[in-house]
mmCIF file as Biopython writes it, N, C-alpha, C and O atoms, coordinates in Angstrom:
data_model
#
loop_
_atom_site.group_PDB
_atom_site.id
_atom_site.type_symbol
_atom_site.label_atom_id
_atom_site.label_alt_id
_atom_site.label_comp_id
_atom_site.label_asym_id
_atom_site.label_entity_id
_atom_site.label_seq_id
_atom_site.pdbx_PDB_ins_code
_atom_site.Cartn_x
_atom_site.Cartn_y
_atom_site.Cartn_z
_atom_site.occupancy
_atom_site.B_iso_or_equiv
_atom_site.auth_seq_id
_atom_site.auth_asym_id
_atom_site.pdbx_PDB_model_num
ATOM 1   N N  . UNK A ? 1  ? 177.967 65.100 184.573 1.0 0.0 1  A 1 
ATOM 2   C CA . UNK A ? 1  ? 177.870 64.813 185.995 1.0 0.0 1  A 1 
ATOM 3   C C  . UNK A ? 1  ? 177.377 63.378 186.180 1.0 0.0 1  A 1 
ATOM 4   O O  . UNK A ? 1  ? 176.805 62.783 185.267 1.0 0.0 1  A 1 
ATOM 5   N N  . UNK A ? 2  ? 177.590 62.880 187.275 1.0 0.0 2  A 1 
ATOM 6   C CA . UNK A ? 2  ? 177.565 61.319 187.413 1.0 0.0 2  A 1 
ATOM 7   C C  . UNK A ? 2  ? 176.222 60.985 188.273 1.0 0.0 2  A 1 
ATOM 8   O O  . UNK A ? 2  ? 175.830 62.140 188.443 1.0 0.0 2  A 1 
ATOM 9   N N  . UNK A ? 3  ? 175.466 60.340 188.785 1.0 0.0 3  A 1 
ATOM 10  C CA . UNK A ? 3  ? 174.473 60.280 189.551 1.0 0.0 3  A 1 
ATOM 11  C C  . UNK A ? 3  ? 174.945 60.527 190.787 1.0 0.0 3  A 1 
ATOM 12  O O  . UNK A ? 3  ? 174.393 61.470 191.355 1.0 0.0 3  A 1 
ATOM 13  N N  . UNK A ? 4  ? 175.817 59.957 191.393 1.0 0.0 4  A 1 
ATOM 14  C CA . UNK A ? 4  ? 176.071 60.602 192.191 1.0 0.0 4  A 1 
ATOM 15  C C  . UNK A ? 4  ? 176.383 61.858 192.665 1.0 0.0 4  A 1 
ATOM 16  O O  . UNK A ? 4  ? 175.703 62.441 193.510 1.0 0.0 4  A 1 
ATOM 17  N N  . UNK A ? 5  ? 177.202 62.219 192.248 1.0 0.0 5  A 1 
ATOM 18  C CA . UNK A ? 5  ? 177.206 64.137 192.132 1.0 0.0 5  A 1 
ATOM 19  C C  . UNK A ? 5  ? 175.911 64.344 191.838 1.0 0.0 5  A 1 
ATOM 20  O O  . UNK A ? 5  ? 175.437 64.880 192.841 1.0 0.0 5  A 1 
ATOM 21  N N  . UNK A ? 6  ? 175.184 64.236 191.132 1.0 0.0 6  A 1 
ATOM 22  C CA . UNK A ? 6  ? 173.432 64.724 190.971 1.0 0.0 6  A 1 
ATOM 23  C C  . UNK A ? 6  ? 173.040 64.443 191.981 1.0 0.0 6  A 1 
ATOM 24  O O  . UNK A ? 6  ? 172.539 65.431 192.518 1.0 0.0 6  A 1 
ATOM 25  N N  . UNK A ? 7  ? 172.990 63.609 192.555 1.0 0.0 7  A 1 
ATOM 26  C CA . UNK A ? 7  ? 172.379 62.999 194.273 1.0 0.0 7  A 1 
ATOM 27  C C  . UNK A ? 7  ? 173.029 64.347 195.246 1.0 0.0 7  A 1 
ATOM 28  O O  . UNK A ? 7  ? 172.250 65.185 195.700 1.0 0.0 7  A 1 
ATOM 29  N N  . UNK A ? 8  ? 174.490 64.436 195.489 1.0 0.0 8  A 1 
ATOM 30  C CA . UNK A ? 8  ? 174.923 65.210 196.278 1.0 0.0 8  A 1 
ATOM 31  C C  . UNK A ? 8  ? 174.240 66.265 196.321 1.0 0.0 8  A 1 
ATOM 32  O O  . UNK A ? 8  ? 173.614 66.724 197.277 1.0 0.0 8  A 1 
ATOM 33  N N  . UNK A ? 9  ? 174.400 66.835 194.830 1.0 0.0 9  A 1 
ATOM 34  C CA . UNK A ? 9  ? 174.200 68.499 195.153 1.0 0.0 9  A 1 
ATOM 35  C C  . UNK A ? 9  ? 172.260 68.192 195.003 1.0 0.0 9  A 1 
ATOM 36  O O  . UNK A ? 9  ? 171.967 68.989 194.113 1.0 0.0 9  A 1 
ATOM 37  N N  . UNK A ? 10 ? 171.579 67.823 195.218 1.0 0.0 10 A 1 
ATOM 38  C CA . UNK A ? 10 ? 169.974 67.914 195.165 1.0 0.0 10 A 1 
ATOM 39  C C  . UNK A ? 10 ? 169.710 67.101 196.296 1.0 0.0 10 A 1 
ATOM 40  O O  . UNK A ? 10 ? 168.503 67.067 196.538 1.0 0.0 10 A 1 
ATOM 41  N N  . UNK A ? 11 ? 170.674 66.178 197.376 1.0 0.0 11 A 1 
ATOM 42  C CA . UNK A ? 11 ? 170.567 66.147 198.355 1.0 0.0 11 A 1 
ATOM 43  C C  . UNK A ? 11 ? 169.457 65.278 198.454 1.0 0.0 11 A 1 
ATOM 44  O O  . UNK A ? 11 ? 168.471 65.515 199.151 1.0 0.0 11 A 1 
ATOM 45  N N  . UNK A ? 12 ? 169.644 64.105 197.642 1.0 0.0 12 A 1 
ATOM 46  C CA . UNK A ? 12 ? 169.062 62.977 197.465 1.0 0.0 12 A 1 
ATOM 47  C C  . UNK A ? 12 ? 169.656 62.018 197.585 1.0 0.0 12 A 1 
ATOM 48  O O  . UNK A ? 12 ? 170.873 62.188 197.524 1.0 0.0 12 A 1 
ATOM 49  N N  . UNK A ? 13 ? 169.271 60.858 197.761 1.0 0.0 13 A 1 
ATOM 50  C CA . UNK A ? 13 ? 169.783 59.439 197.630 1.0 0.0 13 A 1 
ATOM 51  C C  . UNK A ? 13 ? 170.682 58.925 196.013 1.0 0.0 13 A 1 
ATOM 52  O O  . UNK A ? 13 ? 170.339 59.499 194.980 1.0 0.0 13 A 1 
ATOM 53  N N  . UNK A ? 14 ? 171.364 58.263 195.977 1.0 0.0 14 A 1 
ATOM 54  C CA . UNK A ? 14 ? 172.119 57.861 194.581 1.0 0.0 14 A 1 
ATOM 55  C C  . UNK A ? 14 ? 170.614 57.383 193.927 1.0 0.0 14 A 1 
ATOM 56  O O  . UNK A ? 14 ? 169.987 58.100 193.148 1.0 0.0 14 A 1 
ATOM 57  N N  . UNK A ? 15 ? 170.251 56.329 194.287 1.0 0.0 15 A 1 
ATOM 58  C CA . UNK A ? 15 ? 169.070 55.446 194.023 1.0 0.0 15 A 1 
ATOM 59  C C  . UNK A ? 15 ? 168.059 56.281 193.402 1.0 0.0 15 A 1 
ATOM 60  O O  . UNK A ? 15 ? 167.607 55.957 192.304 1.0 0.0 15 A 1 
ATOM 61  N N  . UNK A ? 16 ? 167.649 57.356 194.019 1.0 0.0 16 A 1 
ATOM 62  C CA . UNK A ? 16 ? 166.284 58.435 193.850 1.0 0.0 16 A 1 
ATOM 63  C C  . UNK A ? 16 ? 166.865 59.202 192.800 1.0 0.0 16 A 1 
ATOM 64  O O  . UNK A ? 16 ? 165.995 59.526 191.991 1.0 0.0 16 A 1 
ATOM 65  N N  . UNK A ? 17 ? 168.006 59.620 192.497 1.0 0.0 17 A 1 
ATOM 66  C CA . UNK A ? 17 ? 168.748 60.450 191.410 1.0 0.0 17 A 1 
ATOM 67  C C  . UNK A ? 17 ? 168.728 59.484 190.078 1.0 0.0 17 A 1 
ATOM 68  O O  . UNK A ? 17 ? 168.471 59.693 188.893 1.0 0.0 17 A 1 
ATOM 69  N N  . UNK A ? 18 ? 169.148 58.250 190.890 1.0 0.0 18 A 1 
ATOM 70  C CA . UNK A ? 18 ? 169.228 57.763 189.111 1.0 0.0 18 A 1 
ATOM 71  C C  . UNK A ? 18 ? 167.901 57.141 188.667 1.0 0.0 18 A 1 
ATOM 72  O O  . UNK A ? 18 ? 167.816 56.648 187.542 1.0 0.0 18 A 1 
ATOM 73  N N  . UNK A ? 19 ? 166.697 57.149 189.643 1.0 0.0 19 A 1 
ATOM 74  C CA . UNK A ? 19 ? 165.368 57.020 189.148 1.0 0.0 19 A 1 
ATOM 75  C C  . UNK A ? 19 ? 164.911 58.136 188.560 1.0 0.0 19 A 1 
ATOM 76  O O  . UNK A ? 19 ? 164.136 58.097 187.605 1.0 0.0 19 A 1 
ATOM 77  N N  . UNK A ? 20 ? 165.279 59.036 188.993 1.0 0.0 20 A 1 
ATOM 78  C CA . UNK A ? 20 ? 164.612 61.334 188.072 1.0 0.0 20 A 1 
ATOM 79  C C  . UNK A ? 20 ? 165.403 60.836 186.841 1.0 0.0 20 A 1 
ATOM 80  O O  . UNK A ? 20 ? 164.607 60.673 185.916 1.0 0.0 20 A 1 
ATOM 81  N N  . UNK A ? 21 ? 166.596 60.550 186.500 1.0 0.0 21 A 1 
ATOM 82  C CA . UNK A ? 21 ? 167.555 60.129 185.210 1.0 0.0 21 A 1 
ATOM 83  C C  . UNK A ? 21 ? 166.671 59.496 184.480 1.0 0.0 21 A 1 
ATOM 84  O O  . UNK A ? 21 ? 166.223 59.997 183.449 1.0 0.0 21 A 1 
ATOM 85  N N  . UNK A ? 22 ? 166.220 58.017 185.039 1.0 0.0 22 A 1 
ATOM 86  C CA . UNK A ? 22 ? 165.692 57.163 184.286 1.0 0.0 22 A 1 
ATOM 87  C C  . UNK A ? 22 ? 164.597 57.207 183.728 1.0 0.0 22 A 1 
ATOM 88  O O  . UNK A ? 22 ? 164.108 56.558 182.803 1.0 0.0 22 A 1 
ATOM 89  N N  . UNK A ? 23 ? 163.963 58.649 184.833 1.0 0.0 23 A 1 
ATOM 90  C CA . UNK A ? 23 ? 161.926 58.663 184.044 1.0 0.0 23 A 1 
ATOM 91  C C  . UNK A ? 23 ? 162.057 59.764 183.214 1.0 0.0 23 A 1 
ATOM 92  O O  . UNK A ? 23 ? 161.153 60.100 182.449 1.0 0.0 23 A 1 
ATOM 93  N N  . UNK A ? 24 ? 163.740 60.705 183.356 1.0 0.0 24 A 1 
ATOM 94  C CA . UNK A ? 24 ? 163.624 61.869 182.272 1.0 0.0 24 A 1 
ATOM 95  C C  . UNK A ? 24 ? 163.874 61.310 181.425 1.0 0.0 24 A 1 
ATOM 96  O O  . UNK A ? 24 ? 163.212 61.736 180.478 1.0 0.0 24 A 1 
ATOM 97  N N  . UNK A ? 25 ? 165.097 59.763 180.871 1.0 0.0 25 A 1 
ATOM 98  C CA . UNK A ? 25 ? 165.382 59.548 179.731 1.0 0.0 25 A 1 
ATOM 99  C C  . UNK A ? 25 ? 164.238 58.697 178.908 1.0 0.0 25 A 1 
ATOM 100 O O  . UNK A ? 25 ? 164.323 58.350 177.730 1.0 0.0 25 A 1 
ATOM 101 N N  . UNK A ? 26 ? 163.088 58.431 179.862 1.0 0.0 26 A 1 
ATOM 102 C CA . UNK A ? 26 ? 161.871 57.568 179.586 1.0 0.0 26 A 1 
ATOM 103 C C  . UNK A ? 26 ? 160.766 58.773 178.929 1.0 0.0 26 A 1 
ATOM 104 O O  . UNK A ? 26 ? 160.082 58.348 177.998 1.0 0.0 26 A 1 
ATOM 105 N N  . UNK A ? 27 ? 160.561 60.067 179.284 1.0 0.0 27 A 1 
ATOM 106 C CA . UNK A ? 27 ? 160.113 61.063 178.426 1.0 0.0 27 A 1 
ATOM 107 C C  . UNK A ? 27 ? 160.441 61.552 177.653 1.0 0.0 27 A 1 
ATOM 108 O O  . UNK A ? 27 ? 159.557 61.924 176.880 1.0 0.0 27 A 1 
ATOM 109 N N  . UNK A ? 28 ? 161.684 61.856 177.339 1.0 0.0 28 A 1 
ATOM 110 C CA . UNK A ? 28 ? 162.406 62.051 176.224 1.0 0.0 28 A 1 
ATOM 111 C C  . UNK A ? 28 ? 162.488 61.008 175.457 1.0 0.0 28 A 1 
ATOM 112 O O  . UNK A ? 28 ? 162.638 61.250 174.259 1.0 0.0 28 A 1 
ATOM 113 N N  . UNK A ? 29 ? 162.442 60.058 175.739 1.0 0.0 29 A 1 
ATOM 114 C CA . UNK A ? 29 ? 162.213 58.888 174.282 1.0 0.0 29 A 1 
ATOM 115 C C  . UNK A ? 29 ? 163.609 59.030 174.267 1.0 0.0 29 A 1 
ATOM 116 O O  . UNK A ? 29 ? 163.973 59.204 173.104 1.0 0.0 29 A 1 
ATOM 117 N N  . UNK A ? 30 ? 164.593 59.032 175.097 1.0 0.0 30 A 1 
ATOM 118 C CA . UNK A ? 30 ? 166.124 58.684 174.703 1.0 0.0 30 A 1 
ATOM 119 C C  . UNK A ? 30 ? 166.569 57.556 175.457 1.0 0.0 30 A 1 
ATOM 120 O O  . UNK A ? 30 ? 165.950 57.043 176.389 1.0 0.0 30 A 1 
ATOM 121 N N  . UNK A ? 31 ? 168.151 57.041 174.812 1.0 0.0 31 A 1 
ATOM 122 C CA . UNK A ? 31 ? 168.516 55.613 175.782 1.0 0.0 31 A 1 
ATOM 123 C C  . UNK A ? 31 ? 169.674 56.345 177.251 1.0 0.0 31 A 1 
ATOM 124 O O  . UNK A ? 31 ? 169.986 55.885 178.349 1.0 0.0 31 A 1 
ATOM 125 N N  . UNK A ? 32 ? 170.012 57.616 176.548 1.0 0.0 32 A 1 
ATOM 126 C CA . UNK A ? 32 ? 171.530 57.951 177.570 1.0 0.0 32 A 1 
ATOM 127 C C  . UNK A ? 32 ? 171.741 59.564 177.634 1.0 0.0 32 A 1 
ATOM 128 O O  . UNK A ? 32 ? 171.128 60.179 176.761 1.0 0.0 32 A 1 
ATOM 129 N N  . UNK A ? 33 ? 172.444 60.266 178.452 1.0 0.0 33 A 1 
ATOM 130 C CA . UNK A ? 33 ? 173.064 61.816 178.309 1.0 0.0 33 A 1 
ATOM 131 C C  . UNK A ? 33 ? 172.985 62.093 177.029 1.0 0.0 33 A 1 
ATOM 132 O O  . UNK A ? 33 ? 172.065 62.745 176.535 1.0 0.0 33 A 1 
ATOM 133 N N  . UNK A ? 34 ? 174.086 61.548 176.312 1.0 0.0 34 A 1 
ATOM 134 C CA . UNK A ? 34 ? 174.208 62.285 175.305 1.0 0.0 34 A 1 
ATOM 135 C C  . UNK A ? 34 ? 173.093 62.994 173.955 1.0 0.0 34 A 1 
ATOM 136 O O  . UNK A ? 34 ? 173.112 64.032 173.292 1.0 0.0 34 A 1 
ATOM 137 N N  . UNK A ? 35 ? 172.071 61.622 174.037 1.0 0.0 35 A 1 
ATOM 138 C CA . UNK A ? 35 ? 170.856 61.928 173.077 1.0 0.0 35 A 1 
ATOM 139 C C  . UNK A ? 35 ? 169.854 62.294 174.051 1.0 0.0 35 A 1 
ATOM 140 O O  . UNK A ? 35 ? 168.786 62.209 173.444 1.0 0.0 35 A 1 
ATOM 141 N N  . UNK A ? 36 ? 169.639 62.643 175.194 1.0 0.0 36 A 1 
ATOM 142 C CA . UNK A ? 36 ? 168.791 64.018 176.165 1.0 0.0 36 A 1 
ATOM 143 C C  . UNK A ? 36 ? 169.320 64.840 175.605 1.0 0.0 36 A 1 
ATOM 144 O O  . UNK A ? 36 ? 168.679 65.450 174.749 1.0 0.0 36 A 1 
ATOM 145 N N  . UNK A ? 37 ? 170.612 65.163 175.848 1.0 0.0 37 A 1 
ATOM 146 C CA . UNK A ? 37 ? 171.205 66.857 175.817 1.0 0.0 37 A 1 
ATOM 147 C C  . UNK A ? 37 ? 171.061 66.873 174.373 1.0 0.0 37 A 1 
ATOM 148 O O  . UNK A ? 37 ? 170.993 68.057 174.043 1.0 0.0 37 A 1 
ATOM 149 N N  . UNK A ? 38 ? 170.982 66.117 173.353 1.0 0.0 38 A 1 
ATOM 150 C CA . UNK A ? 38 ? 170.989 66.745 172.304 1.0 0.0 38 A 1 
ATOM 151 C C  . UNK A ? 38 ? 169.294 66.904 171.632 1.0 0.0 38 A 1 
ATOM 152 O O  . UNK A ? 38 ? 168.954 67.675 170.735 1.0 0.0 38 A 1 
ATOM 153 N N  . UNK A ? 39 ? 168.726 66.270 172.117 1.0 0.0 39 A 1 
ATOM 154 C CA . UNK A ? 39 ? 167.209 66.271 171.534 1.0 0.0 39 A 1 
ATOM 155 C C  . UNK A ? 39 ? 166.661 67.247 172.453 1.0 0.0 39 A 1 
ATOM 156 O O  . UNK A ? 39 ? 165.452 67.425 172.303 1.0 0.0 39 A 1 
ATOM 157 N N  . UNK A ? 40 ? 167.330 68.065 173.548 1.0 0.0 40 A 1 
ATOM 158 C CA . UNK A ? 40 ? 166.971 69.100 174.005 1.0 0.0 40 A 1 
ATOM 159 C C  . UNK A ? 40 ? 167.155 70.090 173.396 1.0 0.0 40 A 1 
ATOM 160 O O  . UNK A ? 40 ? 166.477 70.753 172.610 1.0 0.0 40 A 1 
ATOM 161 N N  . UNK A ? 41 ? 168.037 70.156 173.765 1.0 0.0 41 A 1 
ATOM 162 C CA . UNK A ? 41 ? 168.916 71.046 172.520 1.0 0.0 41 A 1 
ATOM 163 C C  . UNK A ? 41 ? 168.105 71.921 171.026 1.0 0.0 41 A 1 
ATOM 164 O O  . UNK A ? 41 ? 167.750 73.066 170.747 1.0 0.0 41 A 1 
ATOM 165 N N  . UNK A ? 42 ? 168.113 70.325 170.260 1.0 0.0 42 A 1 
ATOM 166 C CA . UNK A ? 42 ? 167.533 70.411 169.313 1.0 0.0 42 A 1 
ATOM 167 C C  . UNK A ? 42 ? 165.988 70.679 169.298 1.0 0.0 42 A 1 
ATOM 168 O O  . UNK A ? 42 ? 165.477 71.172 168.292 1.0 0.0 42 A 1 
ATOM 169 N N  . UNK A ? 43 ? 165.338 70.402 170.252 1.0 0.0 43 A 1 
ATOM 170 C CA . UNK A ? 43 ? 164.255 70.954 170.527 1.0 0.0 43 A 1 
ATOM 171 C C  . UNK A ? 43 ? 163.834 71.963 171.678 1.0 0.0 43 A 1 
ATOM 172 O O  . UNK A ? 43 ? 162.886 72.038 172.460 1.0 0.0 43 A 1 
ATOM 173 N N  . UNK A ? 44 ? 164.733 72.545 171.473 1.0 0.0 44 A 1 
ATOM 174 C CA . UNK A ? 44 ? 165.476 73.926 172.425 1.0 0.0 44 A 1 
ATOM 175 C C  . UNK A ? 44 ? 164.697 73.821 173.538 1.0 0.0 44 A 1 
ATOM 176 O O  . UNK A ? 44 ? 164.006 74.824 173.715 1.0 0.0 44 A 1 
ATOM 177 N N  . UNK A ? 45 ? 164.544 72.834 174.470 1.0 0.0 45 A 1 
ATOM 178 C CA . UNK A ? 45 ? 163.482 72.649 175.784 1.0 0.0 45 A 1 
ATOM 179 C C  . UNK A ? 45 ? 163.435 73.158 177.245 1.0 0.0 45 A 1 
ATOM 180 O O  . UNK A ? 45 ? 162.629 73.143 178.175 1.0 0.0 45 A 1 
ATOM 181 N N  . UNK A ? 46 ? 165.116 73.771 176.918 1.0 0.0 46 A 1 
ATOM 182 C CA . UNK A ? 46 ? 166.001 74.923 177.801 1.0 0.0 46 A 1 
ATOM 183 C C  . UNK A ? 46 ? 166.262 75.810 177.420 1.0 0.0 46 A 1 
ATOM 184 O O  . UNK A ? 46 ? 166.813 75.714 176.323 1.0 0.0 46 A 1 
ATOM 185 N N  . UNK A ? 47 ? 166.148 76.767 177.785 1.0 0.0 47 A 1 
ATOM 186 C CA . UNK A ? 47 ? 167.113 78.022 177.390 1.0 0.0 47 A 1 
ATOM 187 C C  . UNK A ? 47 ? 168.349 78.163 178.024 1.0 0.0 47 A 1 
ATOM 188 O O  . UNK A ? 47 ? 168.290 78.160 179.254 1.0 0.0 47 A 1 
ATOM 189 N N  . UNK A ? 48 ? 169.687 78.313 177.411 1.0 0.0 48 A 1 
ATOM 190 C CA . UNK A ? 48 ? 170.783 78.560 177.472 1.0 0.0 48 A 1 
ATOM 191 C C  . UNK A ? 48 ? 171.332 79.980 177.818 1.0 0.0 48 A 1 
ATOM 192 O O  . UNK A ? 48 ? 170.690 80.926 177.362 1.0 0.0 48 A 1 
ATOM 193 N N  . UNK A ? 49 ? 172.458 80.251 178.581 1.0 0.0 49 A 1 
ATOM 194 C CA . UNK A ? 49 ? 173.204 81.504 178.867 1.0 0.0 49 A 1 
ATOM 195 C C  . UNK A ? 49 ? 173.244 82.106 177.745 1.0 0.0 49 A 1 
ATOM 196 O O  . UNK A ? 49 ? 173.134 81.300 176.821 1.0 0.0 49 A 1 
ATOM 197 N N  . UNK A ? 50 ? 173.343 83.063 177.444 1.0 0.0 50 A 1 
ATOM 198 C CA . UNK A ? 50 ? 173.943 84.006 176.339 1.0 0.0 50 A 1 
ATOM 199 C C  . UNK A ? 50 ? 175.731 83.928 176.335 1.0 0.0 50 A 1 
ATOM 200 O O  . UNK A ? 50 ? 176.377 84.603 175.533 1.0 0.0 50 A 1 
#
């Protein structure tokens, strides 16, 4: 999903969406999507559907 679509559906500003992006990829110690979702993942920090 793009920041924008994240903005839409949480009914936020683009700006305010891609600041929640930027302070989650700043706690996670990652640079982008792909190494969040996977160091989540890997440190199972969600639980997933069955």
């Amino acid at each position: 999903m793009r920041n924008k679509q994240n903005a839409q559906k949480l009914h936020l500003s683009e700006g305010t969406a891609r600041n929640y992006i930027s302070v989650t990829y700043s706690k996670l110690q990652v640079g982008d999507r792909d190494a969040a979702v996977a160091k989540i993942r890997k440190e199972q920090l969600v639980q997933t559907r069955a």
